[in-house]
C-alpha positions in Angstrom: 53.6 -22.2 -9.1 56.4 -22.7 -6.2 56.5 -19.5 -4.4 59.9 -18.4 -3.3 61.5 -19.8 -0.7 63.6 -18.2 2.1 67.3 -19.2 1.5 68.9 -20.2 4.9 66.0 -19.2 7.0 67.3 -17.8 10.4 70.2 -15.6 9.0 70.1 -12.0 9.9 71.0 -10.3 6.0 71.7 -6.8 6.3 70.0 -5.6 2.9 68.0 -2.6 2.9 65.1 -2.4 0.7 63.3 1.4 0.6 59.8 0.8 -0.1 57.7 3.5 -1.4 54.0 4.4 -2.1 52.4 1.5 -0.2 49.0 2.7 -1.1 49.5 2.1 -4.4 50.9 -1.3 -4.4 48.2 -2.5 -2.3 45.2 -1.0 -4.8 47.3 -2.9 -7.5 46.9 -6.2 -6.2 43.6 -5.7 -5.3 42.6 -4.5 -8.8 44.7 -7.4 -10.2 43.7 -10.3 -8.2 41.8 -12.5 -10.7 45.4 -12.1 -13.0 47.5 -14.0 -9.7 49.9 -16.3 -11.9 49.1 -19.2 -9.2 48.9 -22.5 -8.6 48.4 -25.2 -6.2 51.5 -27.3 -5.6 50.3 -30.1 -7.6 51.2 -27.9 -10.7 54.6 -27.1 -12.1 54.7 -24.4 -14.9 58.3 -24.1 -17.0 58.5 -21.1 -19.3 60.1 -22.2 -22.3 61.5 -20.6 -25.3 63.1 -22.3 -28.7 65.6 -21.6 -31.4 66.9 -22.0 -34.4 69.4 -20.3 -36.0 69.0 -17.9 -33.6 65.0 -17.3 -34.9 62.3 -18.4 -32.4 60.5 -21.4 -33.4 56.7 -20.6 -33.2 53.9 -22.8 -33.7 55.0 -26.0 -31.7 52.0 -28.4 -30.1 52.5 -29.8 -26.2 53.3 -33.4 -27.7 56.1 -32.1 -29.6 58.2 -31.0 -25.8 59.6 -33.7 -24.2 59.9 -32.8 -20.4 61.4 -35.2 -18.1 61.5 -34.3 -14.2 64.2 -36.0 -12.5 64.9 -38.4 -15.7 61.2 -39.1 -16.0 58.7 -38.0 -18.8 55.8 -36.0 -17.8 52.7 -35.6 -20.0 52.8 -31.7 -20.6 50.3 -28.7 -21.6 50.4 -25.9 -23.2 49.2 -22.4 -21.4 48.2 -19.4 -23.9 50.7 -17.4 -22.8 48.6 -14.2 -24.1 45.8 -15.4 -21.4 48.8 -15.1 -18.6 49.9 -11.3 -17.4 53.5 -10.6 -17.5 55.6 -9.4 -14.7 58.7 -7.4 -15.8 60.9 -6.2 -12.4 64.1 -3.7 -13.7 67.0 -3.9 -11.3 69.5 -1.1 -12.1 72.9 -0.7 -11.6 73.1 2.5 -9.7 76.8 2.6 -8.9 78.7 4.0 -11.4 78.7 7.8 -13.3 75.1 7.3 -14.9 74.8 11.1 -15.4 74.0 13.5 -18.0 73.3 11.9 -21.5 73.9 8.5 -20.2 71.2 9.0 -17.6 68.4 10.6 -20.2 68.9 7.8 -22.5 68.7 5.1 -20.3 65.1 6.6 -18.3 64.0 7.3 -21.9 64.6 3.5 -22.9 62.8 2.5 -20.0 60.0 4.7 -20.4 59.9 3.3 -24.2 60.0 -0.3 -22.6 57.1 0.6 -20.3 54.5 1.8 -22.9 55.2 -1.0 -24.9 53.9 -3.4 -22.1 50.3 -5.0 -22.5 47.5 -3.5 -21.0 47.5 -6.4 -18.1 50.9 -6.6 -17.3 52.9 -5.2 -14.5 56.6 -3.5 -13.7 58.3 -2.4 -11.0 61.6 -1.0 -11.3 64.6 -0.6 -8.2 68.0 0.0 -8.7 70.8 -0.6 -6.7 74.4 0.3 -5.4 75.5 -0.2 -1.4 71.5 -0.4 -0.8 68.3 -1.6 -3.1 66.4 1.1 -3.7 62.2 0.7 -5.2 62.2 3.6 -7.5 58.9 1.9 -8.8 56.6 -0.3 -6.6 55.1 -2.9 -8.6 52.3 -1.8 -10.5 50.0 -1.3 -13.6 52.9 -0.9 -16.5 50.5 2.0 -17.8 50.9 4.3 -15.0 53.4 6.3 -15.8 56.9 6.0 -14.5 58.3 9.4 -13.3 61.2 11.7 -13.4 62.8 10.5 -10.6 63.0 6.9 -11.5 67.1 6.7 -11.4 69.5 7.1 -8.3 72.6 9.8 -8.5 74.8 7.3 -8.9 78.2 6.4 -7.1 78.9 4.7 -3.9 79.8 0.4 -3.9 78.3 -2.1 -5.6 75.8 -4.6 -3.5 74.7 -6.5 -6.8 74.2 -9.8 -4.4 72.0 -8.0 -2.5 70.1 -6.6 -5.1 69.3 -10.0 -6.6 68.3 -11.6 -3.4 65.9 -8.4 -2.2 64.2 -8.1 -5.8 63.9 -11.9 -6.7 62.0 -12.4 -3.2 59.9 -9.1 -3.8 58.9 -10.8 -7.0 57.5 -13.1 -5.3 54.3 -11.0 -4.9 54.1 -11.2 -8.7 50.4 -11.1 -10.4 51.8 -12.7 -13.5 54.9 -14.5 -15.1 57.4 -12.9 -13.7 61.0 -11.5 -15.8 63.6 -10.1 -14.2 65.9 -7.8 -16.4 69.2 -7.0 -14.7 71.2 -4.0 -15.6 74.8 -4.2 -14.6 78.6 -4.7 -15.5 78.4 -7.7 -12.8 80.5 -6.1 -10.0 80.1 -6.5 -6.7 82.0 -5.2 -3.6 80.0 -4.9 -1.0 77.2 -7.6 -0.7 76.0 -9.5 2.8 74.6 -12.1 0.5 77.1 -14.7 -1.1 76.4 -15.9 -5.2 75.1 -19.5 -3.2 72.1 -17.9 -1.7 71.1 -15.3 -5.0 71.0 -19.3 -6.6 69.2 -20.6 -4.1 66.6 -18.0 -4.0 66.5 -18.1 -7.5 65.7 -22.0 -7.5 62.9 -21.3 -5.1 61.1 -18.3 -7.5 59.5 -18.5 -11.0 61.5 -15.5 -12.1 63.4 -16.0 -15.5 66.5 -13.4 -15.1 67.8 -11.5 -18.4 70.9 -10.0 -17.9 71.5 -7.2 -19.7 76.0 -6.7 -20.2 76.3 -2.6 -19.3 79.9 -2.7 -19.4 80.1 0.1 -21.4 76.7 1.3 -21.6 75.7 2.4 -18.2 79.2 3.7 -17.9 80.0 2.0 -14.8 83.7 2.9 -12.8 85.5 0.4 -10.9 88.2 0.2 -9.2 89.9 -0.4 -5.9 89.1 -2.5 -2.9 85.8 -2.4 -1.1 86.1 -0.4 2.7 82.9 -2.4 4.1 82.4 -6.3 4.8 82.0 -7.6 1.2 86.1 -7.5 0.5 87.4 -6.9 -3.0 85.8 -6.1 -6.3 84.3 -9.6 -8.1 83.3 -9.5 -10.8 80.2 -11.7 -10.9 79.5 -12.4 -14.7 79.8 -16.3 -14.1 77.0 -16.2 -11.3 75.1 -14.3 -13.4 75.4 -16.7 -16.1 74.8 -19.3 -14.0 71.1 -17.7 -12.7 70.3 -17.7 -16.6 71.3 -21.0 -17.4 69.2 -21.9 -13.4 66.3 -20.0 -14.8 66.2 -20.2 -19.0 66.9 -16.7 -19.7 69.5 -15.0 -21.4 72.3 -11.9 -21.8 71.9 -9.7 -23.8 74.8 -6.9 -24.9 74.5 -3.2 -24.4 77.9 -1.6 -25.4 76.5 1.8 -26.0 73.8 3.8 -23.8 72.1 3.8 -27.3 72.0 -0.3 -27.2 69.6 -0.1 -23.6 66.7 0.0 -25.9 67.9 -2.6 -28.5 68.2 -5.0 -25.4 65.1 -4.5 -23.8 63.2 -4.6 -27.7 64.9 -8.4 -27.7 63.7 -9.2 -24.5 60.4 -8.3 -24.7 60.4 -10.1 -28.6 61.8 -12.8 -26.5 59.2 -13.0 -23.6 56.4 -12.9 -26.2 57.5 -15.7 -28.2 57.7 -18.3 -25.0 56.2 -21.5 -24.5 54.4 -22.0 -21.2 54.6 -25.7 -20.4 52.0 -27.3 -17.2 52.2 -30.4 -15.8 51.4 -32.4 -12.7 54.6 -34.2 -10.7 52.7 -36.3 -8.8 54.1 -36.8 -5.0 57.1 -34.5 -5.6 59.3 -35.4 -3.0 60.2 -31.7 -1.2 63.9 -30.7 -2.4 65.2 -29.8 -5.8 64.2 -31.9 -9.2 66.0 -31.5 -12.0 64.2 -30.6 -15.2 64.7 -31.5 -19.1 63.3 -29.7 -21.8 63.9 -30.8 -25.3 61.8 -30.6 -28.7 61.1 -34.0 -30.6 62.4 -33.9 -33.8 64.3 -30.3 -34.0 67.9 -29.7 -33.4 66.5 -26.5 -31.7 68.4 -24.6 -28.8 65.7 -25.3 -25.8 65.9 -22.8 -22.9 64.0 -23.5 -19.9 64.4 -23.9 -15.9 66.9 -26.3 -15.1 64.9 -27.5 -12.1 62.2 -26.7 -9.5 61.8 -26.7 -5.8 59.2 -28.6 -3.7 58.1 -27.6 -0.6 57.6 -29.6 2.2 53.5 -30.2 2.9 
Protein backbone atom coordinates (compact mmCIF):
# COMPACT_ATOMS: atom_id res chain seq x y z
CA UNK A 1 0.00 0.00 0.00
CA UNK A 2 1.11 3.87 -0.36
CA UNK A 3 2.06 4.94 3.12
CA UNK A 4 0.98 8.37 4.05
CA UNK A 5 2.63 11.10 2.89
CA UNK A 6 3.55 14.38 4.72
CA UNK A 7 1.33 17.16 3.30
CA UNK A 8 3.48 20.38 2.73
CA UNK A 9 6.58 19.00 4.32
CA UNK A 10 8.52 21.89 6.11
CA UNK A 11 5.50 23.58 7.81
CA UNK A 12 5.66 23.91 11.49
CA UNK A 13 1.60 22.63 12.48
CA UNK A 14 0.94 23.38 15.96
CA UNK A 15 -1.32 20.17 16.69
CA UNK A 16 -0.81 18.40 19.87
CA UNK A 17 -1.16 14.79 19.99
CA UNK A 18 -0.95 13.18 23.83
CA UNK A 19 0.30 9.86 23.41
CA UNK A 20 -0.16 7.37 26.08
CA UNK A 21 1.05 3.84 27.21
CA UNK A 22 4.04 3.49 24.76
CA UNK A 23 4.76 0.13 26.12
CA UNK A 24 1.81 -1.19 24.96
CA UNK A 25 1.72 0.07 21.55
CA UNK A 26 5.13 -1.14 20.85
CA UNK A 27 4.24 -5.03 22.26
CA UNK A 28 1.30 -4.66 19.74
CA UNK A 29 3.17 -4.24 16.76
CA UNK A 30 5.48 -6.65 17.69
CA UNK A 31 2.83 -9.30 18.41
CA UNK A 32 1.16 -8.24 15.11
CA UNK A 33 3.86 -8.00 12.66
CA UNK A 34 3.13 -10.94 10.28
CA UNK A 35 -0.76 -9.15 10.05
CA UNK A 36 1.23 -5.58 8.48
CA UNK A 37 -1.35 -4.67 5.72
CA UNK A 38 1.78 -3.89 3.28
CA UNK A 39 3.02 -3.76 0.16
CA UNK A 40 5.73 -2.92 -2.09
CA UNK A 41 5.03 0.06 -4.35
CA UNK A 42 4.45 -2.01 -7.30
CA UNK A 43 0.97 -2.80 -5.70
CA UNK A 44 -2.11 -0.70 -5.36
CA UNK A 45 -4.98 -2.09 -3.18
CA UNK A 46 -8.65 -0.09 -3.51
CA UNK A 47 -11.20 -1.22 -0.96
CA UNK A 48 -14.37 -1.44 -2.59
CA UNK A 49 -17.86 -1.73 -1.63
CA UNK A 50 -21.23 -2.17 -3.98
CA UNK A 51 -24.91 -1.52 -3.87
CA UNK A 52 -28.03 -1.95 -4.83
CA UNK A 53 -31.00 -0.64 -3.66
CA UNK A 54 -29.19 0.24 -0.92
CA UNK A 55 -28.29 -3.85 -0.16
CA UNK A 56 -24.59 -4.82 -0.64
CA UNK A 57 -23.96 -6.91 -3.56
CA UNK A 58 -22.00 -10.02 -2.45
CA UNK A 59 -20.57 -12.67 -4.45
CA UNK A 60 -18.95 -10.63 -7.33
CA UNK A 61 -15.56 -12.35 -9.15
CA UNK A 62 -12.40 -9.87 -10.02
CA UNK A 63 -13.40 -9.96 -13.88
CA UNK A 64 -16.62 -8.54 -13.14
CA UNK A 65 -14.80 -4.77 -11.60
CA UNK A 66 -13.61 -2.75 -14.17
CA UNK A 67 -10.81 -0.48 -12.76
CA UNK A 68 -9.22 2.03 -14.87
CA UNK A 69 -6.15 4.17 -13.45
CA UNK A 70 -5.82 7.34 -15.09
CA UNK A 71 -8.44 6.24 -18.01
CA UNK A 72 -6.65 2.97 -18.38
CA UNK A 73 -7.94 -0.69 -17.56
CA UNK A 74 -5.89 -2.59 -15.15
CA UNK A 75 -6.24 -6.37 -14.80
CA UNK A 76 -7.48 -6.72 -11.10
CA UNK A 77 -7.51 -9.35 -8.08
CA UNK A 78 -9.47 -10.16 -5.52
CA UNK A 79 -7.96 -10.21 -1.68
CA UNK A 80 -10.03 -12.37 0.91
CA UNK A 81 -10.77 -9.74 2.88
CA UNK A 82 -11.35 -12.17 5.96
CA UNK A 83 -7.40 -13.14 5.51
CA UNK A 84 -6.69 -9.08 5.95
CA UNK A 85 -6.93 -7.57 9.77
CA UNK A 86 -8.91 -4.57 10.07
CA UNK A 87 -7.91 -1.37 11.53
CA UNK A 88 -10.77 0.70 13.06
CA UNK A 89 -9.27 4.39 14.56
CA UNK A 90 -12.53 6.43 16.57
CA UNK A 91 -11.96 10.12 16.51
CA UNK A 92 -14.38 11.85 18.85
CA UNK A 93 -15.76 15.02 19.05
CA UNK A 94 -14.88 16.16 22.52
CA UNK A 95 -16.07 19.69 22.35
CA UNK A 96 -19.50 19.99 23.23
CA UNK A 97 -21.69 19.01 26.68
CA UNK A 98 -21.11 15.12 26.22
CA UNK A 99 -22.03 14.57 29.95
CA UNK A 100 -24.18 12.46 31.98
CA UNK A 101 -26.56 10.08 29.94
CA UNK A 102 -25.12 11.23 26.76
CA UNK A 103 -21.71 10.35 27.87
CA UNK A 104 -22.68 6.63 29.29
CA UNK A 105 -24.31 5.84 26.08
CA UNK A 106 -21.92 6.83 23.79
CA UNK A 107 -18.67 4.80 25.89
CA UNK A 108 -21.20 1.96 26.12
CA UNK A 109 -21.68 2.01 22.17
CA UNK A 110 -18.15 2.02 21.80
CA UNK A 111 -17.44 -0.60 24.17
CA UNK A 112 -20.31 -2.67 22.26
CA UNK A 113 -18.44 -1.75 18.92
CA UNK A 114 -15.07 -3.05 20.38
CA UNK A 115 -16.20 -6.62 21.41
CA UNK A 116 -17.74 -7.05 18.32
CA UNK A 117 -14.31 -6.72 16.43
CA UNK A 118 -12.45 -9.97 15.10
CA UNK A 119 -9.98 -11.54 17.07
CA UNK A 120 -7.09 -10.05 14.69
CA UNK A 121 -8.12 -6.72 14.35
CA UNK A 122 -7.03 -3.55 15.93
CA UNK A 123 -8.64 0.00 17.38
CA UNK A 124 -7.40 2.91 18.72
CA UNK A 125 -9.65 5.55 19.81
CA UNK A 126 -8.69 9.72 20.36
CA UNK A 127 -10.92 12.31 20.68
CA UNK A 128 -10.66 15.76 20.07
CA UNK A 129 -11.54 19.49 20.87
CA UNK A 130 -8.67 22.50 20.89
CA UNK A 131 -6.05 19.51 21.11
CA UNK A 132 -6.15 15.57 19.91
CA UNK A 133 -6.12 13.58 22.65
CA UNK A 134 -5.11 9.28 22.31
CA UNK A 135 -7.58 7.96 24.83
CA UNK A 136 -6.67 4.52 23.30
CA UNK A 137 -3.27 3.73 21.66
CA UNK A 138 -3.70 1.42 18.91
CA UNK A 139 -4.01 -1.94 19.96
CA UNK A 140 -5.51 -5.59 20.21
CA UNK A 141 -9.57 -4.60 19.86
CA UNK A 142 -9.82 -7.36 22.75
CA UNK A 143 -8.20 -5.53 25.41
CA UNK A 144 -10.47 -3.86 26.97
CA UNK A 145 -11.10 -0.20 26.65
CA UNK A 146 -11.43 1.62 30.05
CA UNK A 147 -13.43 4.06 32.01
CA UNK A 148 -11.67 6.89 31.09
CA UNK A 149 -11.94 6.58 27.44
CA UNK A 150 -13.88 10.10 26.88
CA UNK A 151 -12.60 13.76 27.56
CA UNK A 152 -14.86 16.31 29.89
CA UNK A 153 -15.94 18.01 27.20
CA UNK A 154 -16.03 21.83 26.28
CA UNK A 155 -13.35 24.09 25.08
CA UNK A 156 -13.11 24.89 20.71
CA UNK A 157 -13.32 22.76 18.15
CA UNK A 158 -9.81 21.69 16.18
CA UNK A 159 -11.64 19.06 13.92
CA UNK A 160 -8.82 19.95 11.06
CA UNK A 161 -6.45 19.08 13.37
CA UNK A 162 -7.82 16.03 14.50
CA UNK A 163 -8.11 14.54 10.94
CA UNK A 164 -4.64 15.46 9.97
CA UNK A 165 -2.97 13.99 13.52
CA UNK A 166 -5.09 10.66 13.42
CA UNK A 167 -5.05 10.00 9.62
CA UNK A 168 -1.02 10.16 9.79
CA UNK A 169 -1.00 8.04 13.16
CA UNK A 170 -2.95 5.53 11.05
CA UNK A 171 -0.39 5.21 9.15
CA UNK A 172 1.27 2.70 11.63
CA UNK A 173 -1.80 0.60 10.87
CA UNK A 174 -1.34 -3.49 10.93
CA UNK A 175 -4.40 -3.90 8.85
CA UNK A 176 -7.00 -2.09 6.50
CA UNK A 177 -7.34 0.76 8.06
CA UNK A 178 -11.29 2.74 8.81
CA UNK A 179 -11.46 5.74 10.24
CA UNK A 180 -14.97 6.50 11.98
CA UNK A 181 -15.36 10.28 12.67
CA UNK A 182 -17.73 11.47 15.33
CA UNK A 183 -18.71 15.08 15.04
CA UNK A 184 -21.25 17.81 14.03
CA UNK A 185 -18.39 19.10 11.56
CA UNK A 186 -17.41 22.30 13.36
CA UNK A 187 -14.37 23.75 13.52
CA UNK A 188 -12.96 26.94 15.12
CA UNK A 189 -9.88 26.65 15.94
CA UNK A 190 -7.72 24.41 13.59
CA UNK A 191 -3.85 25.25 12.31
CA UNK A 192 -4.54 22.79 9.59
CA UNK A 193 -6.73 24.17 6.52
CA UNK A 194 -9.58 21.43 4.73
CA UNK A 195 -6.59 21.39 1.62
CA UNK A 196 -4.06 19.56 3.76
CA UNK A 197 -6.73 17.04 5.82
CA UNK A 198 -7.34 16.06 1.69
CA UNK A 199 -4.12 15.85 0.91
CA UNK A 200 -3.11 13.75 3.72
CA UNK A 201 -5.98 11.76 3.10
CA UNK A 202 -4.89 11.18 -0.62
CA UNK A 203 -1.54 9.96 0.61
CA UNK A 204 -3.15 7.24 3.38
CA UNK A 205 -5.24 3.96 2.84
CA UNK A 206 -7.72 5.05 5.45
CA UNK A 207 -11.46 4.90 4.24
CA UNK A 208 -13.14 7.75 6.56
CA UNK A 209 -16.94 7.18 7.84
CA UNK A 210 -18.45 10.02 9.15
CA UNK A 211 -20.77 9.60 11.58
CA UNK A 212 -23.49 13.13 11.61
CA UNK A 213 -23.69 13.84 15.73
CA UNK A 214 -25.64 16.87 15.29
CA UNK A 215 -27.84 15.97 17.72
CA UNK A 216 -26.46 12.96 19.13
CA UNK A 217 -23.31 13.93 20.90
CA UNK A 218 -25.09 17.00 21.85
CA UNK A 219 -22.62 19.38 20.58
CA UNK A 220 -23.06 23.55 21.45
CA UNK A 221 -21.92 26.03 19.15
CA UNK A 222 -21.86 29.30 18.94
CA UNK A 223 -19.90 32.42 18.76
CA UNK A 224 -16.51 33.35 17.21
CA UNK A 225 -13.36 31.55 17.87
CA UNK A 226 -10.72 33.67 20.39
CA UNK A 227 -7.51 31.73 18.90
CA UNK A 228 -6.00 31.72 15.21
CA UNK A 229 -8.56 29.54 13.44
CA UNK A 230 -11.24 32.59 13.06
CA UNK A 231 -14.98 31.87 13.06
CA UNK A 232 -17.02 28.78 13.40
CA UNK A 233 -17.19 26.57 9.85
CA UNK A 234 -18.94 24.28 9.60
CA UNK A 235 -17.05 21.63 7.75
CA UNK A 236 -19.75 19.01 6.48
CA UNK A 237 -18.69 19.65 2.69
CA UNK A 238 -14.96 18.73 3.50
CA UNK A 239 -15.99 15.99 5.21
CA UNK A 240 -18.05 14.86 2.38
CA UNK A 241 -15.54 15.48 0.18
CA UNK A 242 -12.79 12.94 2.37
CA UNK A 243 -15.62 10.24 1.75
CA UNK A 244 -16.22 10.73 -1.67
CA UNK A 245 -11.60 11.02 -1.74
CA UNK A 246 -11.63 7.79 0.17
CA UNK A 247 -15.05 5.53 -0.66
CA UNK A 248 -16.66 5.73 2.57
CA UNK A 249 -19.69 7.05 3.80
CA UNK A 250 -22.06 9.14 6.52
CA UNK A 251 -23.85 7.78 8.46
CA UNK A 252 -26.84 9.68 10.78
CA UNK A 253 -26.91 9.64 14.49
CA UNK A 254 -29.80 12.05 15.60
CA UNK A 255 -30.12 10.46 19.06
CA UNK A 256 -27.31 9.35 21.53
CA UNK A 257 -29.27 6.02 21.14
CA UNK A 258 -28.50 5.99 17.19
CA UNK A 259 -24.31 5.90 18.10
CA UNK A 260 -24.75 2.23 18.15
CA UNK A 261 -27.04 1.84 15.05
CA UNK A 262 -24.18 3.78 13.09
CA UNK A 263 -21.29 2.00 14.14
CA UNK A 264 -23.60 -1.74 13.65
CA UNK A 265 -23.81 -0.20 9.70
CA UNK A 266 -20.34 0.44 9.53
CA UNK A 267 -18.97 -2.46 10.64
CA UNK A 268 -21.89 -4.51 8.34
CA UNK A 269 -20.45 -2.18 5.89
CA UNK A 270 -16.60 -2.87 6.30
CA UNK A 271 -17.33 -6.66 6.26
CA UNK A 272 -19.04 -6.75 3.11
CA UNK A 273 -16.08 -4.90 1.06
CA UNK A 274 -14.34 -5.85 -1.91
CA UNK A 275 -10.48 -5.69 -1.79
CA UNK A 276 -9.28 -5.10 -5.28
CA UNK A 277 -5.04 -5.62 -6.14
CA UNK A 278 -3.35 -4.66 -9.04
CA UNK A 279 -0.01 -3.71 -10.42
CA UNK A 280 0.30 0.12 -12.13
CA UNK A 281 3.25 -0.55 -13.80
CA UNK A 282 5.81 2.68 -13.78
CA UNK A 283 3.32 4.86 -11.93
CA UNK A 284 4.58 8.14 -12.58
CA UNK A 285 4.94 9.83 -8.70
CA UNK A 286 1.87 12.31 -8.23
CA UNK A 287 -1.82 11.63 -8.06
CA UNK A 288 -3.84 9.02 -10.56
CA UNK A 289 -7.12 9.08 -10.67
CA UNK A 290 -9.07 5.89 -10.15
CA UNK A 291 -12.45 4.26 -11.69
CA UNK A 292 -14.25 1.67 -10.21
CA UNK A 293 -17.35 0.30 -11.85
CA UNK A 294 -19.14 -3.26 -12.03
CA UNK A 295 -19.75 -4.81 -15.60
CA UNK A 296 -23.13 -5.41 -16.08
CA UNK A 297 -24.87 -3.95 -12.77
CA UNK A 298 -26.32 -0.55 -12.35
CA UNK A 299 -24.79 -0.89 -8.84
CA UNK A 300 -23.63 2.25 -6.72
CA UNK A 301 -19.64 1.57 -6.67
CA UNK A 302 -17.74 3.20 -3.77
CA UNK A 303 -14.16 3.18 -3.87
CA UNK A 304 -10.92 5.68 -3.66
CA UNK A 305 -11.12 8.17 -6.17
CA UNK A 306 -7.41 8.05 -6.65
CA UNK A 307 -3.90 7.17 -5.25
CA UNK A 308 -0.59 8.75 -4.67
CA UNK A 309 2.78 7.64 -6.03
CA UNK A 310 5.83 8.35 -4.47
CA UNK A 311 8.73 9.40 -5.92
CA UNK A 312 11.57 6.20 -6.02
Amino acid sequence: MWRPRTARRGLAVAVVLVLANTQATSAFASAQESFRFRADVELVYVDVFVSLDGAAVSGLTADRFEVLDDGKRRDVRLVDVQAVPQTFALLVDESGSITGKKREILHRALTDFSRRLDANAELTVLGFAERTTLRRPLGFAGTPLGGDLLGDGGGFTALNDALYVTLSYLGGAHGRPILVVFTDGMDNASFVDEEMVLDAARGSEAVVYFVKADAGLGVVRGGAALIPGGPAVRSSAMLESLIELTGGRSVDAGRPEQVADALEVILAEVSARYLLVFEPGQAKPGWHELRVGVEGLSADVRARSGYFASAP
